[in-house]
C-alpha positions as CSV (number, residue, x, y, z in Angstrom):
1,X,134.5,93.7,24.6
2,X,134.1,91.9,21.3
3,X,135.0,88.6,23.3
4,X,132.1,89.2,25.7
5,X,129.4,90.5,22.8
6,X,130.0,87.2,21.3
7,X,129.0,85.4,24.4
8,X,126.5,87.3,25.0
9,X,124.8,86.0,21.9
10,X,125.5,82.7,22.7
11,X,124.2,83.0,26.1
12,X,120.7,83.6,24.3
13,X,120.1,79.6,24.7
14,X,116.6,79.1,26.0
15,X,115.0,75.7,27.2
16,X,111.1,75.1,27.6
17,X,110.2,73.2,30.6
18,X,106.7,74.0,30.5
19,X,106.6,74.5,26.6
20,X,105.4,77.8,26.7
21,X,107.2,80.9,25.2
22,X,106.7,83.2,27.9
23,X,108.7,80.8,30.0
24,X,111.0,80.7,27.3
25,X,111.6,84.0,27.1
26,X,112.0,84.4,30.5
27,X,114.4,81.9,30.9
28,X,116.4,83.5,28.1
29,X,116.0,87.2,29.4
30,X,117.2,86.4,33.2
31,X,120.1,85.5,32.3
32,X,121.5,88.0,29.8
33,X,119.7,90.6,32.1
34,X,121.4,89.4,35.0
35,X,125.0,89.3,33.2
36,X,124.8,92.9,31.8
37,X,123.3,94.5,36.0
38,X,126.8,92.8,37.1
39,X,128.7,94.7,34.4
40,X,127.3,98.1,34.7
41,X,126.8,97.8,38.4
42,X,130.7,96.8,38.3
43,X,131.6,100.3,36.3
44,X,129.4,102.5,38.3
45,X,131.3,101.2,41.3
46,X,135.0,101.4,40.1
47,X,133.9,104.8,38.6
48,X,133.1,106.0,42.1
49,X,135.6,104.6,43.9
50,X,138.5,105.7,41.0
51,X,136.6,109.3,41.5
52,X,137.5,109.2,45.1
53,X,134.5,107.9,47.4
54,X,132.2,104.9,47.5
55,X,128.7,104.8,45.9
56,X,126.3,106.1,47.7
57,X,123.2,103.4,48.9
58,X,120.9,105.6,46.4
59,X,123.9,106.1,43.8
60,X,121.6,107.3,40.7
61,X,124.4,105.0,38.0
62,X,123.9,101.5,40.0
63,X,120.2,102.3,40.9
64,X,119.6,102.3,37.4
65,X,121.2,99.1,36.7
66,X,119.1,97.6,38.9
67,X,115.6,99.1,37.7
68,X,116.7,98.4,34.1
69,X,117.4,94.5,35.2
70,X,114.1,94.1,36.9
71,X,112.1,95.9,33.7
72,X,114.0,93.2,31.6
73,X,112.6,90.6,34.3
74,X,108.7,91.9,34.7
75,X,108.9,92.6,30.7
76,X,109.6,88.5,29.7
77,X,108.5,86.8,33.3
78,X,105.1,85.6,35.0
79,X,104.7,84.1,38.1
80,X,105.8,80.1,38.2
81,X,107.8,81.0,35.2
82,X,111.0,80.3,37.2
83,X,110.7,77.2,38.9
84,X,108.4,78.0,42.7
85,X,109.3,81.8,42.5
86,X,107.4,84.7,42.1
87,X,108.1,87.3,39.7
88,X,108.4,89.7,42.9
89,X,110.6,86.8,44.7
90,X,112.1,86.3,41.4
91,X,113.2,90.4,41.1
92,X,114.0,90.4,44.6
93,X,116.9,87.8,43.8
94,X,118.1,89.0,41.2
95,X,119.0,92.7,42.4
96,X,120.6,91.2,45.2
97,X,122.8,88.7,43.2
98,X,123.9,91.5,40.9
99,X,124.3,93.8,43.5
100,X,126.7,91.5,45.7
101,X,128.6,89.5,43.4
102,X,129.6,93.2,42.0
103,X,130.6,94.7,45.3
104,X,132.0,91.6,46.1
105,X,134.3,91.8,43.0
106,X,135.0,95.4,43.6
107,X,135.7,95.5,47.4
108,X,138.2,92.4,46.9
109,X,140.1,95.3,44.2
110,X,139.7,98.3,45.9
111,X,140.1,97.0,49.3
112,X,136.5,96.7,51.2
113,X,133.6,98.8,50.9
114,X,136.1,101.5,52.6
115,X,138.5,101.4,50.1
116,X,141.3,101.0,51.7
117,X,144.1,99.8,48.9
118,X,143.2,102.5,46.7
119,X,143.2,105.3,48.8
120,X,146.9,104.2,50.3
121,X,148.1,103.3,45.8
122,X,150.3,105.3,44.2
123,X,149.5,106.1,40.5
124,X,150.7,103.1,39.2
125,X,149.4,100.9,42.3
126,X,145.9,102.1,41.1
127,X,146.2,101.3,37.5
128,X,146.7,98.0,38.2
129,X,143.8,97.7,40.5
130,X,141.6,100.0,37.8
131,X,142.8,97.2,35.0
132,X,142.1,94.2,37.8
133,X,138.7,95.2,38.3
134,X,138.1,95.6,34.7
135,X,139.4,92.3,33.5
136,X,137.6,90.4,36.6
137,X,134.1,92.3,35.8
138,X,135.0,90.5,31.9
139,X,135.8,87.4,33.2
140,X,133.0,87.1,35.2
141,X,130.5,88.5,32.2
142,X,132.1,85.5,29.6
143,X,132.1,82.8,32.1
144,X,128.6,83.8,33.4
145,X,127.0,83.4,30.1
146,X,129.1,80.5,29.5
147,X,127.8,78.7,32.3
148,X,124.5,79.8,31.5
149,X,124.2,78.5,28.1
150,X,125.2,75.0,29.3
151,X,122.8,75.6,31.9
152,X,119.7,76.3,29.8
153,X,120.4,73.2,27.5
154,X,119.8,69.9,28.1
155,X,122.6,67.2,28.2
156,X,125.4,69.9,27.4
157,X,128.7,68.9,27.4
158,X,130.6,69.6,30.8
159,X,133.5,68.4,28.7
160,X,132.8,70.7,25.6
161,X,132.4,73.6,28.3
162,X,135.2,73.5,30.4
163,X,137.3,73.3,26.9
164,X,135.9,76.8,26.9
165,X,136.0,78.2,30.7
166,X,139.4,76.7,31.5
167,X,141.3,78.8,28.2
168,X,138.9,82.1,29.6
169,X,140.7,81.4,33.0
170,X,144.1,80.6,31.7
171,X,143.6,84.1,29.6
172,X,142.6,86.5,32.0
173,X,145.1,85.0,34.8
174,X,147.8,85.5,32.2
175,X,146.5,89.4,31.7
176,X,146.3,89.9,35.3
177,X,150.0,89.1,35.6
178,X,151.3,90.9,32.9
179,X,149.6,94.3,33.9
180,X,149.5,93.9,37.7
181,X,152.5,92.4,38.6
182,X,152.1,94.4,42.1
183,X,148.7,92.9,43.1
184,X,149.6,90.7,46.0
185,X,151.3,93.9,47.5
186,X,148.1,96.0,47.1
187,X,145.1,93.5,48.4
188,X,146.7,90.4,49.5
189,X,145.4,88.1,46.9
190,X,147.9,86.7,44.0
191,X,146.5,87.1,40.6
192,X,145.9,82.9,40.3
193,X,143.7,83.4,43.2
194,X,142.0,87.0,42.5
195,X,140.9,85.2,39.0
196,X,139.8,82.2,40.3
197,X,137.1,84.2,42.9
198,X,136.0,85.9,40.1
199,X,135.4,83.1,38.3
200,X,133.3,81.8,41.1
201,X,131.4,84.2,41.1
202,X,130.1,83.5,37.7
203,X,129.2,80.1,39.1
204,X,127.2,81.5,41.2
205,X,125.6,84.0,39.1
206,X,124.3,81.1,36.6
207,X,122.8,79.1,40.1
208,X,121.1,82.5,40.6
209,X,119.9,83.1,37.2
210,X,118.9,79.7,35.9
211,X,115.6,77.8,37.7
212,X,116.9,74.7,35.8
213,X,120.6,73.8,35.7
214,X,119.6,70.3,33.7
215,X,122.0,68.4,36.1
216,X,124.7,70.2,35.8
217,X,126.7,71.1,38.5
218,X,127.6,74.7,39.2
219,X,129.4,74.5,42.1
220,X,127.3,76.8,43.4
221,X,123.5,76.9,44.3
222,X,120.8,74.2,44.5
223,X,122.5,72.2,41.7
224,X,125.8,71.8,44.1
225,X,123.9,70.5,47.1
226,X,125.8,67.6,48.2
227,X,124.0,66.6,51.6
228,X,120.6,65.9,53.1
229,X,119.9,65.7,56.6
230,X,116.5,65.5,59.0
231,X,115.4,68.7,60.4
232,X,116.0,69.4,63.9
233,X,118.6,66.3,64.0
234,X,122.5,66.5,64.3
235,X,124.1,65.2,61.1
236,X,127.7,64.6,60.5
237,X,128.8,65.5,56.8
238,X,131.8,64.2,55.2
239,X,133.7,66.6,53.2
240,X,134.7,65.6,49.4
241,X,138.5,66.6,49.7
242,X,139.0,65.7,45.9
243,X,136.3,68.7,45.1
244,X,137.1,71.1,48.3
245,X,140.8,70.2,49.1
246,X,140.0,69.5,52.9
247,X,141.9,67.2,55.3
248,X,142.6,67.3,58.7
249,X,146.1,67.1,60.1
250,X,146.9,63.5,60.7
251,X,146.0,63.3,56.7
252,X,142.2,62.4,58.0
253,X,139.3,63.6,56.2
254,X,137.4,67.1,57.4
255,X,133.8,66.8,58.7
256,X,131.5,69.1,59.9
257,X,128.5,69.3,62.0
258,X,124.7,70.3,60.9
259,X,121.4,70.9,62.6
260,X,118.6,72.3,60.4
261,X,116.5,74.4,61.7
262,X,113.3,72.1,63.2
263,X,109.8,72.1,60.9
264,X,108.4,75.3,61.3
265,X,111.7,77.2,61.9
266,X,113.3,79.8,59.2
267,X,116.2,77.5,57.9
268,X,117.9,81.1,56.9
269,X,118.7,81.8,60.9
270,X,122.3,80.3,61.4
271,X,124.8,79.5,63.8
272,X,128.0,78.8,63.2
273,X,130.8,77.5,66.0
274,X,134.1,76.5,65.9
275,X,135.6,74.5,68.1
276,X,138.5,75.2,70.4
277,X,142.0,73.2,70.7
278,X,144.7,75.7,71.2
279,X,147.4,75.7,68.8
280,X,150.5,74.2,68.0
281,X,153.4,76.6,66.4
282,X,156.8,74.8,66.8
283,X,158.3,71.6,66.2
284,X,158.7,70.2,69.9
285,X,154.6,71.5,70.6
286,X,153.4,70.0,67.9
287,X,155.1,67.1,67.7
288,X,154.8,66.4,71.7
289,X,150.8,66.8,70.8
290,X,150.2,64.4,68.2
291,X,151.4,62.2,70.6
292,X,149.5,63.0,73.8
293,X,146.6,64.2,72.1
294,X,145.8,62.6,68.4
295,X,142.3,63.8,68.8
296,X,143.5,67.5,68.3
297,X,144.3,66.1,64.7
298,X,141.4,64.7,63.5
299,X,137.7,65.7,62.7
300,X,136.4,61.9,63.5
301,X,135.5,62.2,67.1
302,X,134.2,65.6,67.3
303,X,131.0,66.3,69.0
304,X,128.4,69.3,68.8
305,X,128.0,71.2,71.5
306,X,124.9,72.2,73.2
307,X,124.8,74.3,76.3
308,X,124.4,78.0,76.2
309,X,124.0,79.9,72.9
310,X,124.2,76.3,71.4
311,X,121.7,74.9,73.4
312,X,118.7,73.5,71.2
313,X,116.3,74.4,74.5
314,X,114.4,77.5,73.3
315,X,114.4,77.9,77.2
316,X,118.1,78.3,77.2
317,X,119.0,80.3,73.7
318,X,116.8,82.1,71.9
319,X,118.9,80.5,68.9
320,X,117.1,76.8,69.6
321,X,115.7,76.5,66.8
322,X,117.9,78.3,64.4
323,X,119.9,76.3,61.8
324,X,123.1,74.7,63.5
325,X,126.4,74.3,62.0
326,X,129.3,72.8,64.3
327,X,133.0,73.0,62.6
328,X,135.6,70.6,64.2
329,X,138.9,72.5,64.8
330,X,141.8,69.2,63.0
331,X,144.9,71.6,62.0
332,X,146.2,73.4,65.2
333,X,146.5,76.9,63.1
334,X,143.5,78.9,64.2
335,X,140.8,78.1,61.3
336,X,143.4,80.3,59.6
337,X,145.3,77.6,57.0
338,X,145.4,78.3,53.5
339,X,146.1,74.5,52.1
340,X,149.3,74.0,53.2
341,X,151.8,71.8,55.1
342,X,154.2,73.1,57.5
343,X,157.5,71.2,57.6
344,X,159.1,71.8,61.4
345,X,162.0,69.8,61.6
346,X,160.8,66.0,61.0
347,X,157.2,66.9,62.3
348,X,154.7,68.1,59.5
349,X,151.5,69.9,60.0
350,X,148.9,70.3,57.4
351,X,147.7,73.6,57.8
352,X,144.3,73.7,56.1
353,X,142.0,75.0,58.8
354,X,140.4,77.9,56.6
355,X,139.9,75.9,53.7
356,X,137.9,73.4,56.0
357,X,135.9,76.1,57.2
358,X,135.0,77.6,53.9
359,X,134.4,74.8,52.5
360,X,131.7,73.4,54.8
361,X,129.7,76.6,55.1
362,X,129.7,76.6,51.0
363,X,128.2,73.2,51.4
364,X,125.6,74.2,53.9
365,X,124.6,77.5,52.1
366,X,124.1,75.1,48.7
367,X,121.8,72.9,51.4
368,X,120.0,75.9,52.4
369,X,119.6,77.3,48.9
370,X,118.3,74.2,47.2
371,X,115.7,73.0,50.2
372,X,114.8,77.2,50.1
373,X,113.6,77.2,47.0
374,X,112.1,74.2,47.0
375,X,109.9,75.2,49.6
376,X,108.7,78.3,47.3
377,X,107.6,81.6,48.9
378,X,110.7,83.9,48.5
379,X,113.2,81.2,48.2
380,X,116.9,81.7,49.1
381,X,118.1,85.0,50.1
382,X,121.6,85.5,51.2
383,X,120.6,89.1,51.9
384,X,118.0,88.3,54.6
385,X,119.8,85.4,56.2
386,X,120.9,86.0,59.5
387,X,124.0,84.5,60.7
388,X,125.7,84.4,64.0
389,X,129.5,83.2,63.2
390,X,131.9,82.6,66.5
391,X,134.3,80.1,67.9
392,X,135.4,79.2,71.5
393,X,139.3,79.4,71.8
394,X,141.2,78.8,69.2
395,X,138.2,79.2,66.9
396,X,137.7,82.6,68.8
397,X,140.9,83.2,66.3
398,X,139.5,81.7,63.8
399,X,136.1,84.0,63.9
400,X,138.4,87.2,64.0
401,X,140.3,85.5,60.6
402,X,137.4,84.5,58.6
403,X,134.7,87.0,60.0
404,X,134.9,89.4,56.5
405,X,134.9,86.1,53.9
406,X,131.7,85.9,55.1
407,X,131.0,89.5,54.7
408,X,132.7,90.1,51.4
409,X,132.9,86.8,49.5
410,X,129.8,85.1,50.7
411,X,127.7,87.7,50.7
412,X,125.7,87.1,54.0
413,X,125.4,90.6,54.9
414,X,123.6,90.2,58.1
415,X,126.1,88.2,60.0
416,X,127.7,89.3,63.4
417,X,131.1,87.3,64.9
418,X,131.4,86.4,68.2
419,X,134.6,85.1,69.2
420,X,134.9,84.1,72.5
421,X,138.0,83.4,74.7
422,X,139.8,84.5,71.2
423,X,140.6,88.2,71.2
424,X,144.6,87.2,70.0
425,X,145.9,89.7,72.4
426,X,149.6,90.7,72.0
427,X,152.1,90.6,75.0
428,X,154.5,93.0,72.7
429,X,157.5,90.2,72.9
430,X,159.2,88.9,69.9
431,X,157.0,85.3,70.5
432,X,153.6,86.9,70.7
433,X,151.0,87.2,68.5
434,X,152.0,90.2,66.7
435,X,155.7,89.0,66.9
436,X,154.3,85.2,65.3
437,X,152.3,86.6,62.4
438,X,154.5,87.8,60.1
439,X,156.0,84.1,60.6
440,X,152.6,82.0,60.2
441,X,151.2,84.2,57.8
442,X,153.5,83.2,54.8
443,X,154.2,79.3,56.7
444,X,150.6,78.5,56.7
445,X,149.6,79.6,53.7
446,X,147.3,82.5,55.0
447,X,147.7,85.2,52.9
448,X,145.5,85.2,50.3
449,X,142.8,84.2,52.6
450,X,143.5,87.8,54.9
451,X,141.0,91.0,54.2
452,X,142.6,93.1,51.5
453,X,142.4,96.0,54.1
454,X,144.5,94.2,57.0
455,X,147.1,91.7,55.5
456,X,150.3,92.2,57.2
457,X,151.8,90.2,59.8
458,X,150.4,92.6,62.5
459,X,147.0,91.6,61.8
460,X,147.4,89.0,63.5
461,X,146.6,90.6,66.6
462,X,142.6,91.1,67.2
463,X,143.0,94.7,68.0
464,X,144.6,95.5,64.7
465,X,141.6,93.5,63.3
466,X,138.5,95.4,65.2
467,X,140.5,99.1,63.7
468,X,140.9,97.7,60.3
469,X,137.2,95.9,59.9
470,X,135.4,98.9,61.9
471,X,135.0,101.3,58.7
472,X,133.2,98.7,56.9
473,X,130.9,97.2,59.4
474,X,127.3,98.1,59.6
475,X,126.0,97.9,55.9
476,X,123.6,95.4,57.6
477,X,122.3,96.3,61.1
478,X,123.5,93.3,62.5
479,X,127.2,93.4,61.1
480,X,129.7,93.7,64.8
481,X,132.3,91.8,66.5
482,X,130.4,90.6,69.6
483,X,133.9,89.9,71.6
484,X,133.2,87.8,74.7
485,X,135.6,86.7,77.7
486,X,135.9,86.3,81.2
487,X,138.6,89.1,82.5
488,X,140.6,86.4,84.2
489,X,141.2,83.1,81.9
490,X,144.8,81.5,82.3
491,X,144.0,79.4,79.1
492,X,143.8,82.6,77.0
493,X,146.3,84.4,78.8
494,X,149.1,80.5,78.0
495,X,148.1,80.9,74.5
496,X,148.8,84.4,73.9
497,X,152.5,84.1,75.5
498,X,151.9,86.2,78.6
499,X,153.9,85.3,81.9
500,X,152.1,87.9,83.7
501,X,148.6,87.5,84.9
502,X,148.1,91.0,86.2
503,X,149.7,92.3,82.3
504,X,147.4,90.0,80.5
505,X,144.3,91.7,82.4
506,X,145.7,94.9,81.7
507,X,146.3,94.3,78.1
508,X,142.8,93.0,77.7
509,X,140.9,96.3,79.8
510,X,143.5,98.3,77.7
511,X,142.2,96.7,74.1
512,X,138.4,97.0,75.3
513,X,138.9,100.7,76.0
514,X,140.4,101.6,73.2
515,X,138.0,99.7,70.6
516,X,134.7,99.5,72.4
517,X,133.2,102.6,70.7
518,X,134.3,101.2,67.2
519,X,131.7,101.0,64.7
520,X,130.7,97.6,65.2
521,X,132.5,96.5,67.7
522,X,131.1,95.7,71.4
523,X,132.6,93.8,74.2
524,X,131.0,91.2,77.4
525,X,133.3,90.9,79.3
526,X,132.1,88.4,82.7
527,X,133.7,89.1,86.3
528,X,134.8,85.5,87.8
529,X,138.2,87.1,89.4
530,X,138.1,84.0,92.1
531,X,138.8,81.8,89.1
532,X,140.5,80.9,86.0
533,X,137.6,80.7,83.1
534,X,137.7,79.9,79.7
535,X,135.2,80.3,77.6
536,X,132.2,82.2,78.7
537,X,129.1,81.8,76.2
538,X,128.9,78.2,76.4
539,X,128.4,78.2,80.3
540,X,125.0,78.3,81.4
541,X,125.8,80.5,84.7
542,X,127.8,82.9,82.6
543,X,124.9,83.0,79.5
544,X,122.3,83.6,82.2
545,X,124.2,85.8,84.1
546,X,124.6,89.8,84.2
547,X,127.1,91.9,83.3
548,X,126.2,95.8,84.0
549,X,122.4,94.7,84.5
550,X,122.1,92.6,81.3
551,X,122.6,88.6,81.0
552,X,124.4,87.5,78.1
553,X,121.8,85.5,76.8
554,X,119.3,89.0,76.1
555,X,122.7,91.1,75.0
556,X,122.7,88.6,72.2
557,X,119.2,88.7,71.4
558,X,119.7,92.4,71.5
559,X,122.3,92.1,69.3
560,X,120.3,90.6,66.6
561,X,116.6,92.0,67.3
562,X,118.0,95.8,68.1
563,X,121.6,96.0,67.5
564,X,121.7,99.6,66.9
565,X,121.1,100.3,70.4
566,X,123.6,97.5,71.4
567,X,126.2,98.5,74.4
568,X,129.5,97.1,75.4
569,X,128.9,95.6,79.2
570,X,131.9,95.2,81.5
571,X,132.3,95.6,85.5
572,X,135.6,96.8,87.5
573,X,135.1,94.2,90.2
574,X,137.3,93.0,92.4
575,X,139.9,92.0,90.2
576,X,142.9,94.3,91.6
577,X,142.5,92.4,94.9
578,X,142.1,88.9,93.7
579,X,145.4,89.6,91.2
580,X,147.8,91.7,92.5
581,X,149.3,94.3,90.0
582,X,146.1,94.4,87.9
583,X,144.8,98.1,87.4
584,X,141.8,99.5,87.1
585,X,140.2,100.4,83.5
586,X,141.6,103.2,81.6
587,X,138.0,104.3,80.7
588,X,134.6,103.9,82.5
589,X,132.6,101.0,83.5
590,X,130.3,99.3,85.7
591,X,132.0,99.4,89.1
């Protein structure tokens, strides 16, 4: 701790826009104040989840840590003291930063809100992920204050301070391997990588905690915005792949998609979709499309979509006017790459879809952050954003593989997934999806990009997921899986590996039986049995249509406005007669 005192001194730096001392003191206090809430908040939580249960919402040792951070706040800060916020605004921010970059530290250790690596660790399984925790909460503590002492002073040397962040880095990696040699086996992550989120982190504590970064760039928060764009106008947005590591997989650069909210919308309501493309696993597949289909490769001649629940007519979706954000699918893997490329035979495939993905929603949240609180009122609040995340297809995979980064590691709380035409059913063969993930995991690269409470190969398959993410679900009222389909869809039913039309419809009313009455987890599932369809929520007669007496379109507005009261809908129909074989639901539904 003598390391971190030090620090803590030298995080006292103060500047004086305004030339006042109250705003000097304030800009001193938040910081320190901020640092020491993550610390304590950090303890209370390992202490109740190394006792043997989570912290309670009203847990009297992290309530405290946030009422003494606020008094330190209210005691040194006046209204317009930190750049356009409020001291209330100001509070508001604050408790939430320290709150969630702590649990966010401590669910990637113990294994989710839930627990889940240290309840299944033997004794010396859980000392390493005690001394983890520990050495991540330091890490995060120096490096905050580091960062925040550059921050505060004008023309610091980025030079001078990463002379003094990259050692910290190197140091606590180096720990993390000695002690916890076992890490990757416990929650997925390697130690490199376990350090280096923690170290984030503290990027984005010093955005959080400093009004006035003096240009330098955090990585994180209004100082990191790297794009503008029009409100209420499609913008395409290149993607840095020196500062992100994103390419596509003909070696392209990645681009994305964005659509902020219109004038007079919340920019905090958000959308994001994935595209589809189906996926390429072996050398003769993948090779055979690059030729036929180059477009599957690169991000260049993407298009948004807009019909359904992307349709900007507030006639069509009641997510018109909501802030858009349209991720082209360029590496055939499912969203799912971890910054790899996969040599199969003389055909290579840069797998880098998750590092694409993750890297253009931190760009947009920076966008939304700096434009936030330039706008003043309460500024940006990752706590009360409101975020529906899905993909059609392939990127229906791709939501069921990166729905709990946004959870856990972002920190958008109020986000529900909706991956449609996606649900990565198995067929129960050796090239399935369950068969295929202990395979791609490890090829692509996924790994440390899995949920430390579902990380082997058979979480691949989506019904594995919905058990494993259930128990954490519903912190926020609007955190579910909203999983959509139609019951018959040959495209989803080729991609899986099923030969069997009448098994894939079985497998599929099997899965939704089984996990419907999950915590969090709800199913629409549309009738066409006269057809093949794929993809259902971007098809106006399917989005306006009912299922069990509700259309699509109000079961997502339910979702969002009411989701406690939210059903899964799904009708029997005619489907044994229009597919021979096919049987009917093991549980009740609509007829």
């Amino acid at each position: 701790m003598a390391l971190l005192a030090v620090l803590l001194v030298a995080g006292g730096c103060s500047h004086t826009s305004s030339g006042t001392d109250e705003v000097s003191r304030c800009a001193s206090t938040v910081p320190v104040a901020l640092s020491s809430c993550v610390d304590g908040y950090g303890g209370a939580l390992a202490a109740c989840r190394e006792s043997g249960h989570s912290c309670a919402a009203d847990d009297p040792a992290t309530a405290e840590r946030l009422d003494r951070l606020e008094s330190a706040v209210r005691g040194a800060c006046a209204d317009g003291d930190f750049g356009t916020l409020s001291t209330d605004a100001l509070v508001g921010r604050l408790r939430n930063s320290c709150a969630s970059e702590a649990s966010s530290l401590a669910w990637r250790t113990y294994g989710g809100p839930q627990g889940v690596a240290w309840a299944g660790a033997d004794e010396r399984g859980r000392a390493c992920l005690s001394y983890a925790h520990q050495r991540g909460r330091l890490l995060m503590s120096s490096l905050h204050v580091a960062l925040d002492g550059c921050a505060a002073t004008p023309g610091c040397d980025a030079t001078a301070l990463a002379g003094e962040v990259d050692p910290a880095i190197a140091s606590a990696q180096a720990d993390v391997e000695e002690a916890c040699p076992d890490l990757p086996a416990l929650i997925a992550v390697d130690q490199r990588t376990y350090v280096a989120r923690a170290a984030r982190q503290a990027s984005c504590l010093a955005a959080a905690a400093n009004a006035d970064t003096h240009g330098l760039d955090l990585g994180c928060g209004p100082s990191a915005a790297e794009f503008d764009a029009p409100r209420g106008q499609w913008t395409r947005i290149p993607v840095d792949r020196e500062r992100w590591g994103a390419q596509c997989a003909d070696g392209s650069d990645y681009s994305f998609w964005v659509r902020l909210a219109p004038a007079g919308a919340r920019l905090d309501r958000v959308i994001i979709g994935l595209q589809g493309g189906g996926v390429c696993l072996f050398e003769s597949d993948c090779a055979a499309r690059k030729i036929s289909d180059p477009g599957l490769f690169t991000a260049a001649d993407d298009e948004p979509l807009e019909s359904g629940i992307a349709s900007s007519d507030p006639a069509e979706s009641p997510f018109a006017d909501w802030t858009k954000v349209y991720l082209p699918y360029c590496n055939q893997d499912v969203f799912a790459g971890g910054g790899v490329v996969e040599q199969l035979g003389a055909t290579s495939v840069p797998r880098y879809g998750a590092v694409n993905l993750r890297a253009a929603v931190e760009m947009v949240r920076n966008v939304l952050w700096q434009k936030m609180d330039a706008e003043g009122g309460a500024g940006f609040r990752p706590d009360e954003l409101i975020a529906l995340f899905g993909g059609w297809s392939a990127g229906g995979y791709g939501t069921l593989y990166n729905y709990h980064w946004l959870l856990d590691d972002l920190q958008w709380p109020r986000t529900a997934a909706f991956p449609d035409a996606g649900m990565a059913l198995d067929n129960g063969s050796i090239v399935g999806v369950r068969g295929l993930g202990p395979v791609k995991i490890p090829a692509w690269g996924v790994r440390n990009n899995l949920p430390p409470y579902c990380f082997a190969g058979e979480c691949s398959v989506g019904e594995v997921i919905f058990n494993a993410i259930a128990p954490r679900l519903r912190n926020a009222p609007q955190q579910q899986m909203l999983i959509l389909g139609n019951q018959r869809d040959q495209t989803q039913q080729r991609d899986a590996f099923f030969d069997d039309e009448a098994f894939f419809i079985d497998t599929m009313r099997g899965t939704y039986c089984r996990t419907k009455d999950l915590n969090g987890i709800h199913w629409y599932l549309t009738s066409a049995s006269d057809r093949s369809v794929h993809v259902v929520s971007l098809r106006p007669e399917f989005w306006a249509g009912e299922v069990a007496g509700e259309s699509m379109r109000d079961w997502f507005r339910h979702a969002i406005e009411d989701p406690a009261t939210l059903e899964s809908r799904a009708e029997e129909g005619d489907f044994q007669e229009a597919v021979p074989g096919v049987h009917a639901f093991p549980c009740a539904v609509a007829p």
